[in-house]
N, C-alpha and C positions, 0 to 999 in steps of 0.2 A: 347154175345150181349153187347154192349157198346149202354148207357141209354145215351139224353140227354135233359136239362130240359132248357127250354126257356121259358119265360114269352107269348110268345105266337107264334101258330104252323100256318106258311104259306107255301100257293106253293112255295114264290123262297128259303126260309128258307130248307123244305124236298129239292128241287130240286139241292141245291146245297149244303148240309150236304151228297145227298148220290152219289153225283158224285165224291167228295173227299173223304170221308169215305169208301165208298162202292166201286167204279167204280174204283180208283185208291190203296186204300190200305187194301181193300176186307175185310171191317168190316161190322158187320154185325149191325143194329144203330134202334134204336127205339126212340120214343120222347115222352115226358111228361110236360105239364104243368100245374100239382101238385106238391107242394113240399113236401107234406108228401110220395109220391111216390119216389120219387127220394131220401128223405133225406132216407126212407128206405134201398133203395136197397143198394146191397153190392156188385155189380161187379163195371167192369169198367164203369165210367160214367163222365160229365164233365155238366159245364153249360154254356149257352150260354146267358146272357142277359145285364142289368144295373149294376147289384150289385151281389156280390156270394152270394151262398146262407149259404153254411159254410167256409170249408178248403179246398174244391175240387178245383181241374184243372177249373179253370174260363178267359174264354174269353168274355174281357167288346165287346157288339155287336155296330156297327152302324145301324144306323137307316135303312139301305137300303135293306134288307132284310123285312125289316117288313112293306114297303110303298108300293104302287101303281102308275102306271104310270109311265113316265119320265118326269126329270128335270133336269138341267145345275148342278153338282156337283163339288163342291169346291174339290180339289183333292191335297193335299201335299207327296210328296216323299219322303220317306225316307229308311231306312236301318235296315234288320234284321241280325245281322252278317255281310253276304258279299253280303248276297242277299236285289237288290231293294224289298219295299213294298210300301201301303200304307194303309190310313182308319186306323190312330195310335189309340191304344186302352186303353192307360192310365196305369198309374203303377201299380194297380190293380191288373190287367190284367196277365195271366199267362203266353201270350205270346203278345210281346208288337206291334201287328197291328190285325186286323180283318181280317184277312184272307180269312174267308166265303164271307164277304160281296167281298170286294176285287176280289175274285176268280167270285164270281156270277156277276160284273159287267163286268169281262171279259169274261165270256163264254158266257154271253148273246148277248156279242156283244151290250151292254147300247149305247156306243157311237156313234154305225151307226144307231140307233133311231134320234140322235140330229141333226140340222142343221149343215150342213158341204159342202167341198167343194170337187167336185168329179173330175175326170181325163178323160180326152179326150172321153174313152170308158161308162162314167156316172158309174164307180165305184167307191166305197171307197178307197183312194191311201193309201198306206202303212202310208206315213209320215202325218198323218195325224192323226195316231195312238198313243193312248198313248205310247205303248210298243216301238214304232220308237223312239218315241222324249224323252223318256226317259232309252233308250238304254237297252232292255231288250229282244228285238223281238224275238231273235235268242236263246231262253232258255225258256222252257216251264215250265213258272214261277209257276203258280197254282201245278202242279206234283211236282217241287221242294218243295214249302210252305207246302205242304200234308206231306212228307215225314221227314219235320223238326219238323209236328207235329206228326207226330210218334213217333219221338225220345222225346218230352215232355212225350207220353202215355206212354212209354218205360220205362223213368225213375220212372216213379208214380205207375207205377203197372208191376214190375219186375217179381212179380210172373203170370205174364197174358202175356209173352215175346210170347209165342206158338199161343196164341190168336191172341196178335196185331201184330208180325213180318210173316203175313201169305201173301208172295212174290209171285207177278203176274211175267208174263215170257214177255220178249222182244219181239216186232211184228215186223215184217218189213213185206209190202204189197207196189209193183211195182205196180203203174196205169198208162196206156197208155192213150191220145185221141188221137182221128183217125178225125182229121181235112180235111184231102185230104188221102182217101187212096192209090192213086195212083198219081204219077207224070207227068206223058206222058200216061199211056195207059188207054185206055176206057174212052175216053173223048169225045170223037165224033167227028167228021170232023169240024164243027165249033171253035168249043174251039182249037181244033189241030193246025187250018191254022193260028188261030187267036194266038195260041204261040207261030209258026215258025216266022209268021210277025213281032210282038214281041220281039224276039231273033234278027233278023236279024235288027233292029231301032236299037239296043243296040250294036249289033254288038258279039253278044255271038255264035260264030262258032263254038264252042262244044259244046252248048249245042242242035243247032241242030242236031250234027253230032250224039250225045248221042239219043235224041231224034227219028228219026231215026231207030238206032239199035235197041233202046226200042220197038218201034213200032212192026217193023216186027221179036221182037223175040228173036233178038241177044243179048241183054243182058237183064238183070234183071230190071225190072223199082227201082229206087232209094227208092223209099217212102215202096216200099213192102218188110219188113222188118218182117211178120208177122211169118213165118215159124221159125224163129232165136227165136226170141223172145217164140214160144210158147216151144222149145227145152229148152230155159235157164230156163223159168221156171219149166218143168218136172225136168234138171239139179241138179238145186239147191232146191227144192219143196218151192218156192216161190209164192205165194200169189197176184194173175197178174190179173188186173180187166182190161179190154178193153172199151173206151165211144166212141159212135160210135154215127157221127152226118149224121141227117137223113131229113134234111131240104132241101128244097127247096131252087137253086143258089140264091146266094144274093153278092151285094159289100163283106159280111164281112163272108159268108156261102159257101166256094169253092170248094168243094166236088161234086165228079160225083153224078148223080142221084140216089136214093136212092132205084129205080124200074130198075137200071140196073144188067141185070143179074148176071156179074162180081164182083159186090158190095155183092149182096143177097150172091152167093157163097162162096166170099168172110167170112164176118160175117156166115155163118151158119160153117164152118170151125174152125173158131176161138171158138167159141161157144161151138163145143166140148168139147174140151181143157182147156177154161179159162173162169174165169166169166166176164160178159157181161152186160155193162146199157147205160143208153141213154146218148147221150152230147147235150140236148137242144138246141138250135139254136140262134144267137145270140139278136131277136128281140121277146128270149120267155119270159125275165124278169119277165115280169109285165103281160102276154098274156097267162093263163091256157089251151086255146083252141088249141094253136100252139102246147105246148110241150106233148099236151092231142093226137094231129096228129100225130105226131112224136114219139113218145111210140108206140103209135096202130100201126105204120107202122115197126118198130123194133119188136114187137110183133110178127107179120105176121109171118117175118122172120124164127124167133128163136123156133115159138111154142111154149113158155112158159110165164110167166105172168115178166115182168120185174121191177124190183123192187128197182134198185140201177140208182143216176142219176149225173152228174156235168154240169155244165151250161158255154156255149160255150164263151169264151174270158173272163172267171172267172164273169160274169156280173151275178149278183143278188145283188137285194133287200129288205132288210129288213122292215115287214116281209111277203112282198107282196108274192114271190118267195116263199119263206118257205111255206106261207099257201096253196099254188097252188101245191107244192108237195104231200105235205100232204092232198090235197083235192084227187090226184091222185093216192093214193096208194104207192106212192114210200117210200118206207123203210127207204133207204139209201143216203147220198148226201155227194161226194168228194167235193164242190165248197170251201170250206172254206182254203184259203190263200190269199196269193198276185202274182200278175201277175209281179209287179215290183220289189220287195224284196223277199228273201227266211226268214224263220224264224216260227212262230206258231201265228196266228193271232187272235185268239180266248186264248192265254194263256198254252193248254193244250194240249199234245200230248196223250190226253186220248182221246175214241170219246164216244162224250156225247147228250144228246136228245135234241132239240132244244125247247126252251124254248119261247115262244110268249109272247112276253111284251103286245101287244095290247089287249089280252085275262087274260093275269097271269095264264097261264096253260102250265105244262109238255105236248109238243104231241111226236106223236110217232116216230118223224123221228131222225133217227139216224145221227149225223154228224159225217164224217171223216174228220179231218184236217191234210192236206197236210203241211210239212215244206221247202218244195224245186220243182221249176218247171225251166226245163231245159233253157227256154225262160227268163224266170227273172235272170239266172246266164252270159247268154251268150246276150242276146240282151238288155236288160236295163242297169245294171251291168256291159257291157264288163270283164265279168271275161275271163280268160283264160283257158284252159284244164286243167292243173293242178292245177290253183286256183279253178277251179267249183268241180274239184274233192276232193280236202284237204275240199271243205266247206258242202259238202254233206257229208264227212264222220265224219267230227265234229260236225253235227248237229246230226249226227246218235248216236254219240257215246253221246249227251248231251240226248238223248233219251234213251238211253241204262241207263245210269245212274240213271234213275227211271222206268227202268223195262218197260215202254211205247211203244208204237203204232208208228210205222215211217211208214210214207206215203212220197212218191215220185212223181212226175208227168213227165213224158218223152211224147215226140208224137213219132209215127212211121218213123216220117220223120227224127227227130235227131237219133236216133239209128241207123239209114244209115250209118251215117258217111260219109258223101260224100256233094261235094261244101262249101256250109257256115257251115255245122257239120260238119268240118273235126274234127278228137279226141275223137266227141261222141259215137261212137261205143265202145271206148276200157273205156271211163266213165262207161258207162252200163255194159257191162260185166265185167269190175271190181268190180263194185259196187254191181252187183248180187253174185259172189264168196263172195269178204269180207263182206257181211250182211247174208249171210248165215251160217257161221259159230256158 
């Protein structure tokens, strides 16, 4: 048990002492704000406040851990080694930044509280980010800073090496959304006539000629990719969540009906096989009732209570969205990255409970953060096939590096491999071989 004594015990203080502690380097942490307790005890322990208390491991704290609310934070950069920090913590100080506070104003996502300026889709734009504009995105800094302060616990109680060097194991988890599950087929005679017309203004003669064969049979429709996909994951026993949007057509919501038979079979198939949550709809942000629809009609489906969810063109809000999940029962939430940039947006390739600033309360939902989604390498980016693939595997491998949680986002439609995916089929099933390993 590793003791730590703080001049005083708050929610974001425990919430982010045991997401680094405990979540990422599996110690086990208790707190004390007595110091005839602490100065007693005789294991590992450390303290966390203004002044040390004796000779112990002491980290001088910032203030932000021990306030309420939001406010505009003075913020200076600097350098622990080779790694960016900040929130410097004074010579004192056993290691020279605060880390905690540091780490909890990233996981909390502090700065999508603040006035800011958002992107066409009304979300938070990458650059916009500390971690963009101070060139850190792509390195999930907080798992790093954890692991440095290992190696401080390491040197200080050599005889506790078994205790503190107790090593979490590498995750890799493929997620899919399901935007359009189908290209051409079971779309209705409207929507049909209305793509051939479409095609033919543009002048695209194969892709009615595709369309077509699609139709009546002859070939495979493009986007239905599902059966590959459910094989690579039994393949390599990879870790495949399916989001499946279940909204009603909208400008930005283009998916068959969500009461069509093909669709239902569709999903209760996949279902089987792989785990399954909802993909919210693009106008459910701020709207509990829509994605409260949209669950129950996924529900139906599946026959089972759904409990994991990501929100449709990455749009949520801080912490309107989060509380609407969490009013909903949902467990789980992939949303956290960026639609334009690849990288860790929250800091940590660990997944950790979202924390509500509006409240100062731990709730219970779980966030998974993504570091890469196929549309931000190939459509914002213009990367290329073998640039989108060296940067997924370098980001894997910066993952790998602290034993962490790698989240991917593909749609059904890129794993085709076919028209504007050309090359992302063989990303994907490369990507599943070498992460498996």
């Amino acid at each position: 048990m590793l003791l730590i004594y703080t001049h005083k015990i708050t929610p974001r203080l425990t919430f982010t002492f045991k997401h680094i502690l405990t979540h990422i380097l599996n110690l086990q942490v208790s707190f004390t704000s007595k110091l005839e307790e602490f100065i007693a005890y005789e294991g590992l322990k450390f303290s966390y406040s203004t002044q040390a208390v004796q000779n112990e491991i002491f980290v001088r704290s910032n203030e932000l851990l021990f306030e309420q609310g939001i406010d505009y934070l003075d913020i200076t950069m600097g350098k622990w080694d080779d790694d960016v920090c900040f929130f410097q913590a004074g010579g004192s100080s056993s290691i020279p930044f605060d880390i905690f506070a540091a780490s909890f104003y990233l996981i909390s996502r502090y700065e999508e509280y603040l006035p800011q300026v958002k992107d066409e889709f009304d979300r938070f734009p990458a650059v916009e980010s500390l971690a963009y504009q101070y060139k850190f995105l792509d390195k999930p800094i907080v798992d790093i800073w954890a692991y440095k302060f290992k190696k401080v616990l390491l040197e200080r109680y050599p005889k506790h090496k078994e205790l503190i060097d107790n090593k979490r194991n590498f995750k890799f988890i493929s997620t899919i959304d399901v935007d359009i599950a189908f290209s051409y087929k079971h779309k209705g005679l409207v929507r049909t006539i209305g793509g051939i017309i479409n095609d033919l203004f543009e002048f695209k003669l194969k892709a009615i000629w595709l369309r077509f064969l699609v139709i009546f049979s002859l070939k495979k429709d493009p986007f239905n990719t599902f059966s590959r996909l459910i094989y690579l994951q039994k393949k390599h026993n990879i870790t495949t969540i399916f989001f499946f949007l279940m909204s009603e057509y909208t400008t930005f919501d283009k998916n068959i009906s969500a009461g069509n038979i093909n669709y239902k079979l569709l999903i209760k198939n996949v279902a089987d096989y792989c785990k399954v949550g909802i993909h919210p709809s693009y106008f459910s942000l701020k709207n509990e009732q829509k994605i409260k629809k949209e669950k129950k009609r996924l529900e139906q489906i599946v026959n089972f209570p759904i409990t994991k969810s990501r929100q449709h063109y990455l749009r949520f809000v801080l912490p309107e969205t989060y509380q609407n999940l969490v009013d909903l029962e949902i467990k789980e939430d992939y949303t956290m990255g960026y639609a334009s940039h690849y990288g860790f947006r929250a800091g940590t390739c660990t997944p950790f409970y979202f924390y509500d600033l509006d409240y100062e309360i731990q709730t219970p939902l779980k966030i998974f953060p993504f570091a890469v989604m196929d549309g931000a390498l190939k459509d914002y980016l213009n990367f290329t096939a073998k640039r989108s693939y060296d940067t997924i595997l370098r980001l894997a491998n910066e993952v790998r590096n602290v034993n962490g949680t790698f989240i991917t986002l593909f749609h059904n439609e890129s794993v085709g491999g076919t028209g504007r995916w050309k090359g992302w089929k063989d990303i994907y099933e490369n990507m599943m071989r070498e992460l498996a390993n």
